[in-house]
C-alpha positions as MATLAB code, in Angstrom:
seq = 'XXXXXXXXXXXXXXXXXXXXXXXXXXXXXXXXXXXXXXXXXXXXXXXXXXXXXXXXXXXXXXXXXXXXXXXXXXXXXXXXXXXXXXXXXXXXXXXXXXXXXXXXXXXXXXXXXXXXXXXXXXXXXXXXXXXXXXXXXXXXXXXXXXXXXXXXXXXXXXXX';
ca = [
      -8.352   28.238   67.703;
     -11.088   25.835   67.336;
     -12.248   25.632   70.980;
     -12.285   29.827   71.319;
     -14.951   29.760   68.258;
     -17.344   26.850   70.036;
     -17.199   28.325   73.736;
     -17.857   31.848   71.509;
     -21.042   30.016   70.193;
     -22.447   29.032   73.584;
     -21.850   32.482   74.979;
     -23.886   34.221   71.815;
     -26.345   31.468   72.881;
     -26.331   32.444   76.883;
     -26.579   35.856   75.495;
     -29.475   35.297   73.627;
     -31.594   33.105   75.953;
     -30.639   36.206   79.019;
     -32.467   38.767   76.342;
     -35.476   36.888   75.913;
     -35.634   36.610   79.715;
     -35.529   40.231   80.273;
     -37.898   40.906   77.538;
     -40.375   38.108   78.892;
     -40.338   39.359   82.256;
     -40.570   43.135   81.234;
     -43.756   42.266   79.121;
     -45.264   39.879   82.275;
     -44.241   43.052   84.516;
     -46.177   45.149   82.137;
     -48.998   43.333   81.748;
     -49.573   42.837   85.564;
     -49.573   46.593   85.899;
     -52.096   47.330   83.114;
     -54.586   44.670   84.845;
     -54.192   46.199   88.300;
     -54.884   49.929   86.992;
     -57.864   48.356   85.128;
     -59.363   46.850   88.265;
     -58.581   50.060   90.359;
     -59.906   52.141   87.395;
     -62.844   49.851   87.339;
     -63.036   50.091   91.229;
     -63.143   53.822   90.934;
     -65.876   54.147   88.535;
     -68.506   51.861   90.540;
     -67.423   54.257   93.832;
     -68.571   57.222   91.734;
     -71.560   55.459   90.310;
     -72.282   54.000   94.122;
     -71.731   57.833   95.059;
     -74.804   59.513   92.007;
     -77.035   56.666   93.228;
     -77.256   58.134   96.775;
     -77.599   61.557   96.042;
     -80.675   60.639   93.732;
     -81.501   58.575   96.743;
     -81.283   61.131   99.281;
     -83.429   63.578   96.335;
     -85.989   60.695   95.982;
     -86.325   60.839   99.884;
     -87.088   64.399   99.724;
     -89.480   64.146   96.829;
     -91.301   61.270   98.656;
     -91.603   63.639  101.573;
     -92.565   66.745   99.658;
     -95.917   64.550   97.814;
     -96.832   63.462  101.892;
     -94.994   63.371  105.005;
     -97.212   60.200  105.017;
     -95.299   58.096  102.792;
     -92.431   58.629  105.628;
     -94.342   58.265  108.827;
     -96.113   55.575  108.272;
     -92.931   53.053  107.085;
     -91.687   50.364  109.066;
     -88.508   51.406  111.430;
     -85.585   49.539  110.781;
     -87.217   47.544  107.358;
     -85.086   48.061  104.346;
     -86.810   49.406  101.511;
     -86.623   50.033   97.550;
     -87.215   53.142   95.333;
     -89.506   52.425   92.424;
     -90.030   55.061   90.154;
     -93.381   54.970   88.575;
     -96.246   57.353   87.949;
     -94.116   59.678   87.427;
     -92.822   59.695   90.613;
     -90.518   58.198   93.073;
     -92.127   55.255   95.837;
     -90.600   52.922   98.380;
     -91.077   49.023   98.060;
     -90.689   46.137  100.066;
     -89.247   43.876   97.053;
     -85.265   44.789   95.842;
     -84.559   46.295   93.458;
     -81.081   46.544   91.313;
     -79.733   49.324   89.179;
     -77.080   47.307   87.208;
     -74.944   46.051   89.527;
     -76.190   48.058   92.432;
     -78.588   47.750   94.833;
     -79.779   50.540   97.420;
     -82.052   50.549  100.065;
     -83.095   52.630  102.428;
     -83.763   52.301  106.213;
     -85.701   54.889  108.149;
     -85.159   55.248  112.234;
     -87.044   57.264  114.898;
     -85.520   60.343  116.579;
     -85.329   61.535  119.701;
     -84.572   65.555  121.296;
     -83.740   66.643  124.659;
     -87.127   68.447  125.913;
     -85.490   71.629  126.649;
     -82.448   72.259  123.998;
     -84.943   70.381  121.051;
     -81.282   68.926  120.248;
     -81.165   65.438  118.635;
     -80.053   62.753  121.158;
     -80.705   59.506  121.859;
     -82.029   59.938  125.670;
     -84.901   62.358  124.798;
     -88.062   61.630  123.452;
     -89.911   60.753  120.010;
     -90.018   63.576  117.351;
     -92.783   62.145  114.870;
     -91.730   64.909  112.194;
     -88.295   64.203  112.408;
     -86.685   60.784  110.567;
     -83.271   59.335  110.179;
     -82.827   57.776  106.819;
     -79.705   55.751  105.987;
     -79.377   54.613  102.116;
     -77.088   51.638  101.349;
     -75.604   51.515   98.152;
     -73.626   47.906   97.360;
     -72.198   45.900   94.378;
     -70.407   43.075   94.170;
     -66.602   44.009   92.887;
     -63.697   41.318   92.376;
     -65.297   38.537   94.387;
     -65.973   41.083   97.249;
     -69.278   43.072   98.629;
     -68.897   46.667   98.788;
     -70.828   49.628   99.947;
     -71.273   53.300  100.494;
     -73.841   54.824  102.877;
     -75.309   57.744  103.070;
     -77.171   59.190  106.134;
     -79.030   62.412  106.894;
     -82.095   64.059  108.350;
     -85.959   64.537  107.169;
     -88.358   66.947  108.864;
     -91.795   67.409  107.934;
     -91.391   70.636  107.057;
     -95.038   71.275  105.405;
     -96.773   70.435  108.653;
     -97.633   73.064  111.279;
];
């Protein structure tokens, strides 16, 4: 009768050290899921703060364009730019510019249309009143660079 209560002992003791285990592990597994919805959560949040910055970019573009087509036609092609906002209004700069963890630029390019359909393509020839803008948005998230872009159209619309 002595030896059943001893090996009964060491099983309470197995018993014990198996709970712990399982409670251990089921508060690690926990814990790695909370950090990974965090990060995604976090992830999610700069995309939709990437996202506002260029749609006030692509405004700012158009607000640029409506105080002179000038400010436009006269920028560099393929030089990456910078809003400012100042004078009550919105500019484009050569030196970066960050809006908390995000930085946007803007690059303008030339387009071409076909002669006879006055269709954009890439064969036809220079439309001064016409401009492709592209506006990065990027941040640095978890080690890695990422970005959204945004690209569109501007006419001079206020010119003959």
């Amino acid at each position: 009768m002595k030896n059943f209560k001893k090996i009964s002992g060491g099983f309470m003791m197995v018993e014990v050290i198996v709970a712990i285990s399982i409670i251990v592990v089921s508060v690690l597994a926990a814990m790695s899921v909370t950090q990974k919805s965090i990060f995604v959560s976090r992830q999610a949040l700069h995309v939709k703060e990437a996202s506002f910055l260029l749609e006030e970019g692509a405004e700012s573009m158009r607000i640029i364009r409506d105080n002179s087509w000038n400010n436009i036609s006269t920028l560099n092609i393929g030089t990456d730019y910078y809003f400012t906002f100042s004078g009550g209004t919105w500019t484009l700069s050569n030196i970066p510019s960050t809006t908390g963890i995000f930085v946007r630029k803007v690059n303008i390019s030339n387009v071409n249309r076909n002669v006879s359909t006055d269709d954009i393509e890439s064969l036809g020839i220079d439309d001064p009143g016409t401009k492709l803008i592209t506006i990065t948005v990027s941040w640095i998230d978890g080690g890695e660079t990422l970005s959204k872009t945004l690209s569109f159209y501007i006419m001079d619309i206020f010119s003959e």
